[in-house]
N, C-alpha and C positions, 0 to 999 in steps of 0.2 A: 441193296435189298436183302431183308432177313430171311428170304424163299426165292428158290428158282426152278419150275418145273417143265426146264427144255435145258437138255446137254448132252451132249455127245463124247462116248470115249473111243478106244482103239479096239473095243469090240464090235465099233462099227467103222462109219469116218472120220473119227475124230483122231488125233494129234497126238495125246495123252492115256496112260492107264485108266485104269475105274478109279484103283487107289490114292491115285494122283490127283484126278480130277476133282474125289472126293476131299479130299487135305488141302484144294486150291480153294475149294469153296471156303469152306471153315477157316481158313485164312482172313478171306477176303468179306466176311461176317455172315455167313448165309448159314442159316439154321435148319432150315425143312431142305430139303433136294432130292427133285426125281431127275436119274439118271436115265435118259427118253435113249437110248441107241434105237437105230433103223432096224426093224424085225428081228430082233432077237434079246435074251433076256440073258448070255453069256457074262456081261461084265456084273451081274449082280451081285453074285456073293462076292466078289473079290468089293464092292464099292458099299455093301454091307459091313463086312467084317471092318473097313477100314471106318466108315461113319461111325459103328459101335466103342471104338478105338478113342474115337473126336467129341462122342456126345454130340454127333450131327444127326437129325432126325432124317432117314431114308427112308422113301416113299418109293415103292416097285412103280417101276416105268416102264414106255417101251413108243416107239413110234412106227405106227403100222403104215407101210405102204398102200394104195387104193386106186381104183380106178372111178371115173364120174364124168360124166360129159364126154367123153374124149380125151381127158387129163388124169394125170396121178395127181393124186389127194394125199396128203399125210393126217391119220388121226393120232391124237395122244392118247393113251391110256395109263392110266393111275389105279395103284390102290388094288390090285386083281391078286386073284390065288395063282402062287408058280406053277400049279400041279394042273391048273384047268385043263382037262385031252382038250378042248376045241381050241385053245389058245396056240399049246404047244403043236395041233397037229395044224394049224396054220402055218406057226412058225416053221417049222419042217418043209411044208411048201414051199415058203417064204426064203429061206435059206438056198437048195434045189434051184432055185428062179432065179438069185443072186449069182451064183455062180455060173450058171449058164449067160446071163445077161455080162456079164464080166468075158468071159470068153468070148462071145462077138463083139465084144468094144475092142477085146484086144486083135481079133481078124481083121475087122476095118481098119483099124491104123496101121498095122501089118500091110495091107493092100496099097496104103496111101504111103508106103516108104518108112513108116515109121517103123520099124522091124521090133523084135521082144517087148510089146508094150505089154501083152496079158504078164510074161516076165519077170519086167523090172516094177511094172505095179503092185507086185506082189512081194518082190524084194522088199519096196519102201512100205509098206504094210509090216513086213515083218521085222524093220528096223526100229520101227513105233511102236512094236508090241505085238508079238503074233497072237493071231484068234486063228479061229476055224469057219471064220466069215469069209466070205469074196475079196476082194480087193472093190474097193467104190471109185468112183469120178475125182474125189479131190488127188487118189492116189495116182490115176493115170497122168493127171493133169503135174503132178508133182514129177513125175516120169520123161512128160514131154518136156519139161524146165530143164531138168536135169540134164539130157540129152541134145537141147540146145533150138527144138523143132520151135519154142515159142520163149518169151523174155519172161513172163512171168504166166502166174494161175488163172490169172481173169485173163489173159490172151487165148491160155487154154479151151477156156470155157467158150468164149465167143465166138473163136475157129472150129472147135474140134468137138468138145463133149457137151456145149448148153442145150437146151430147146430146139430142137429141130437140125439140131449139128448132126455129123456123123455118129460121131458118138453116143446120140441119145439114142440110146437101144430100147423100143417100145417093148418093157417087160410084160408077162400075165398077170398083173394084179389082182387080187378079189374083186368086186365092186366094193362101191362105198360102203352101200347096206351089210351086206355080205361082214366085212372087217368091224363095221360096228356090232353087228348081231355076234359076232365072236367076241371081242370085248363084255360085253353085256353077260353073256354067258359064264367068263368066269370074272364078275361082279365088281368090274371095273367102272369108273370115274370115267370118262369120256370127253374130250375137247377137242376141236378142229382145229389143226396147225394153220399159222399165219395163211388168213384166211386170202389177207390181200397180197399174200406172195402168186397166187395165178395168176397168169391173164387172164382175165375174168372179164367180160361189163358189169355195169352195177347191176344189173337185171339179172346176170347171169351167177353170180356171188349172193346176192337174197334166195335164189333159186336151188343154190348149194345148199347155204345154212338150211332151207327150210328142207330140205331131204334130210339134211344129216339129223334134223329135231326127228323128223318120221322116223326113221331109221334108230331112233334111241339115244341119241347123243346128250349131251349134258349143258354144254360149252363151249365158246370160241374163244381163240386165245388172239388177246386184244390187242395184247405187248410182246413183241418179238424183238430181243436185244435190241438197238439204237434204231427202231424202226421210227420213220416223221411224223411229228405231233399228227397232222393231216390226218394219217392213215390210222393213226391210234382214237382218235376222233370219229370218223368214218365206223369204224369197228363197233368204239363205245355208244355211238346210236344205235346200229343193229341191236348189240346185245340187247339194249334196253326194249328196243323193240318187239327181240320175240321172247322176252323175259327169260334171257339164260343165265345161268352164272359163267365168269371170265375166269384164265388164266394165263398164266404171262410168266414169260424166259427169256436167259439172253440167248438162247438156240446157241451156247459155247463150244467150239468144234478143236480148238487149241490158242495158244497165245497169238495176237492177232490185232489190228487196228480197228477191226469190224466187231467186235465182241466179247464180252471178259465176264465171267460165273458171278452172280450177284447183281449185272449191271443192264438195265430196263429202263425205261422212259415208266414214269409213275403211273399203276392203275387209278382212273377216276377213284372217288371215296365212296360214289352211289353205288359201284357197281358190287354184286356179291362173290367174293373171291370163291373158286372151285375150292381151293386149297382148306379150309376151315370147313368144308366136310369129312375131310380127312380122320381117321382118328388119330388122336394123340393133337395132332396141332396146335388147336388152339393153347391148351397148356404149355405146347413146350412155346411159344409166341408169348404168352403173359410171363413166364419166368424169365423171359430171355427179353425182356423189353428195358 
């Protein structure tokens, strides 16, 4: 795909630089790319400067954390001013909350025998690339492998840090509304992250989308890397439903059997892509056809 607006680099959980990830795309043909990291807007200029380098068109990203129902929500946002105070002074929060949340993941497994997990999780953060971010869950999880507590990542998660694990440390999120009215404010594009990644019921996911429409939202993102026809289906009803426009990623976090920059399950043709609001896009899309 010539567009991907979900990636992650090492300024959040991801794997990879900004500048890497940007030069992996443009490799691998992708034209437009927003760089979405979890709360914070750090790897920008470095995934700027390197897209202006490639003649890769960068679209400002960012994946906010949320609270709704009783779950963390992720929204997208696209297309915003760096400078917004209400974005940035989320972010701020949002950053604050990270590392505190990070220091009780690493308590609890501390308690359970796992000794230096806040530590070494930050060690292998800073092996990847130091930011000035927290350390997140894939790193702990890459922590407990290394040190022998589990055989691989998804053992990690299933034991230790998934849904309801020890590890999942119920952070303060905004609400839903709240994250999107900050979006909105500094003139952001808006999409709900892989909408059918929660447990959700069906009654309970139409019940989201239609908050998140209240709340100002734009979009649900229909295609989330090698997510099943099924669910991409299921999606592309709604959207048509509550007449939104789509967006869709491979949610790339580094090299991996789950996920690769450019690679999605195909958006329906009915549906109208977020991304050609954008400006600039559409042109750089007709030149580049």
């Amino acid at each position: 795909m010539r567009v991907d607006l979900h990636c992650h680099s090492t300024a959040s959980d991801g794997q990879l630089p900004p500048a890497v990830v940007v030069g992996r795309a443009h490799e691998r043909g992708v034209r437009v790319l927003a760089l979405t990291d979890h709360d914070t807007l750090e790897g920008l200029a470095e995934a700027r400067s390197a897209a202006e380098e490639l003649g890769l068109h960068l679209v400002n990203g960012v994946e906010l954390s949320c609270t709704w129902g009783g779950a963390t929500i992720h929204v997208l946002g696209y297309g915003f001013d760096l400078q917004a105070e209400p974005l940035l002074r989320a972010l701020e929060d949002l950053h604050h909350g990270r590392w505190a949340r990070a220091e009780e993941i690493g308590r609890r497994l501390d308690a359970k025998g796992m000794h230096g997990a806040f530590e070494g999780a930050r060690a292998i953060q800073r092996e990847l690339g130091d930011s000035g971010n927290a350390p997140a869950r894939p790193h702990f999880a890459e922590f407990l492998v290394r040190e022998g507590y589990v055989g691989d990542r998804a053992e990690a998660f299933r034991k230790w840090l998934g849904a309801g694990k020890l590890g999942d440390v119920k952070q303060h999120w905004p609400a839903l509304a709240e994250a999107v009215g900050t979006l909105r404010e500094a003139g952001a594009w808006i999409s709900l992250a892989h909408p059918y990644q929660y447990d959700f019921t069906r009654t309970k996911r139409r019940k989201l989308i239609a908050d998140f429409i209240q709340a100002g939202g734009h979009a649900i993102e229909v295609v989330n890397g090698p997510q099943p026809a099924e669910q991409v289906g299921v999606l592309s009803i709604l959207a048509r439903e509550f007449g939104l426009l789509v967006s869709a990623g491979s949610d790339f976090h580094g090299p991996s059997d789950w996920s690769e920059l450019g690679l999605y399950r195909a958006v329906p043709d009915d549906l109208p892509p977020l991304w050609m609001r954008f400006k600039g896009v559409a042109q750089v899309l007709e030149e580049t056809q």
